[in-house]
Structure formats: C-alpha cells, structure tokens
N, C-alpha and C positions, 0 to 999 in steps of 0.2 A: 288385739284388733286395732287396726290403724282406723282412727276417722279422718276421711278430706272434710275440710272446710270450706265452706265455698265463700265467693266475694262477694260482698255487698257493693250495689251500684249507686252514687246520689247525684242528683245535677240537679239545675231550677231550671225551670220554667215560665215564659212571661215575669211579668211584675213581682207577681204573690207565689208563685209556689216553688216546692220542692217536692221533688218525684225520688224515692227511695226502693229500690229493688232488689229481691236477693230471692235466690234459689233454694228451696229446704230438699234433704234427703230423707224427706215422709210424705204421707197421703195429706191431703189439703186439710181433711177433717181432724188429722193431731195437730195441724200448725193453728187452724182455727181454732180449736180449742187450749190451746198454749196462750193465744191472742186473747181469748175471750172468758179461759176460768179462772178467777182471783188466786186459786190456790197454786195456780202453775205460772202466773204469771207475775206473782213473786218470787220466784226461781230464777227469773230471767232481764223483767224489764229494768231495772235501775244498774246502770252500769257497777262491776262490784268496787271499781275505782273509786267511784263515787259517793259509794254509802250501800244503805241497805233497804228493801221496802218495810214500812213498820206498820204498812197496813194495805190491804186493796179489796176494796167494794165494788160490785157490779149487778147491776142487773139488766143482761143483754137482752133485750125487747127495743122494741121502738118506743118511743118514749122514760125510758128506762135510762138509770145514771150508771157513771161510775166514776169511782176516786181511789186515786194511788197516790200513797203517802212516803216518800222518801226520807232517810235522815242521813244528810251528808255525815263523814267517819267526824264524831266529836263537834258536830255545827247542830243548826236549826231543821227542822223539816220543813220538808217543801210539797208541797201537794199539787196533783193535777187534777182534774177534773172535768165531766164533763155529760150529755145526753148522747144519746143513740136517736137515727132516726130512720136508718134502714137495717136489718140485720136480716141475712140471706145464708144461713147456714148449710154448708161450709167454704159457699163464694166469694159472699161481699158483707162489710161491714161500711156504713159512713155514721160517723158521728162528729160532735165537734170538741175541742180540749183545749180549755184554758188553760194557763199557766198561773196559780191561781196568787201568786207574789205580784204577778205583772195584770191582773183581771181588768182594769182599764185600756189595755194595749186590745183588747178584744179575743175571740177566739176561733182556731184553725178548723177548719172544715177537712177533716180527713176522710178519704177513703181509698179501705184496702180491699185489695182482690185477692183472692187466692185461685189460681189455677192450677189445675193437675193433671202431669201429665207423665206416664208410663211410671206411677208412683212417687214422681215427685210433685213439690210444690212450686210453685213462682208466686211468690209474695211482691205486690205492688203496690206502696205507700203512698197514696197521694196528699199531701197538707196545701190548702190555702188560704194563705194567710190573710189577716185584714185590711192591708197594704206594705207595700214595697218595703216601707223601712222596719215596719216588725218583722217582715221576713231576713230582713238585712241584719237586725238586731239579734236574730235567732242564730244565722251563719256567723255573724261576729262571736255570736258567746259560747263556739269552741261543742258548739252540740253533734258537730259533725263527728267526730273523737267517740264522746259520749256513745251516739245511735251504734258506732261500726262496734262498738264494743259489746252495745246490748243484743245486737243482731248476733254475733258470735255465741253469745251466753243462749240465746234460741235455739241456735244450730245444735248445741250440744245438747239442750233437753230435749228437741224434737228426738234426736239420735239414742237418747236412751229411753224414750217411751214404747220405740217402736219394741 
C-alpha cells in the first residue's frame, strides 16, 4: 500500500499569529483524538528529529491542563504546557500553551478546527502569540522544520488507525 502524504500549509498573520493547516486522510474524530489522547499523541507530537516525548498529561475539559514533556536525543527536557478553555469534540479545541523554558515571554492562544469533509479531515492551527516579537522569536528558532515534520508523523498515525 502506497500512502500520499499531504502538505502542510503555514503563513502569519497580522502582528501575532501564525495559521497552520493541513489535510488528514481520516474522519475528524481520529485526528481529534490523535490531537487530544496523551497515549497517541506521543506517537506523533515531538518531531523524531528532535527527541522523543518522555511524558504527556491531559485532561481535555474546559478548564483542564496538559503537559508534554520532550527530551531532546542526549540534552535536557523541555516541556509544554498549558489549560483548555473550549473543547468541542471533534471540532474545536482552544487552549493556551507556554513554552514553559521561555514562561515569561507569555503564552499562545491556540485554536484548532477540525473540519470533515467526504471523510477527510482539514486541520486549522491557529496560535496567537503575546506580541510580535515572540512570534518572531518562535519563526526565528527553526519551529517551522520542527511542526512540518510533526504534522507528517500525524499523517502517518492517523493513516494507520484507520
């Protein structure tokens, strides 16, 4: 079996954000769930370039946290973090995610949609960030690389869930 891979799309917008999009070849309720259950979504979220997850917590409700713990290959862990404050399953998600080495720079207001349509997915990342140059600082430090690589590592778990 051949899988296509589809492309992911990223641009900014205004000041503060960056809009990230990509297409999955599954029903929105496995990308949502890839997105949102700890156990799958260390399978996928930390680029493998990068390291490996050594841990992910969640508890998807409103008001409800979660933390993803990274350990770059042979370095320090790095951890994210952060609450939920809409969760619309298997639509919408917003929550907010610091970066939790940088937790003074403040933290990204994201939300993702998932739309579905003739069985696929349209995943739309929205991050915005707490001013211009932390968003500048984030496109500077090479995270663009990173996301296309983790969106890829998605695509293939969505594709073997189904």
């Amino acid at each position: 079996m051949v899988m296509t891979m589809n492309e992911t799309d990223m641009r900014v917008e205004g000041d503060r954000e960056i809009v990230i999009s990509r297409t999955f070849n599954a029903p929105a309720r496995m990308v949502f769930d890839a997105w949102t259950k700890p156990e799958l979504v260390k399978r996928w979220w930390s680029p493998k370039s990068h390291g490996d997850i050594v841990s992910a917590e969640a508890d998807v409700r409103p008001g409800g946290a979660y933390r993803y713990v990274m350990r770059k290959a042979n370095g320090p862990e790095i951890a994210f973090s952060g609450t939920y404050s809409e969760v619309t399953p298997p639509s919408r998600l917003v929550y907010e995610e610091v970066f939790e080495p940088m937790r003074a720079a403040g933290a990204v207001v994201v939300t993702v949609t998932f739309e579905e349509r003739d069985g696929k997915t349209r995943l739309v990342h929205r991050g915005v960030y707490p001013s211009k140059q932390v968003r500048d600082g984030v496109l500077a430090s090479g995270m663009e690389h990173g996301m296309r690589e983790a969106m890829d590592q998605l695509d293939v778990l969505v594709a073997s869930l189904g």
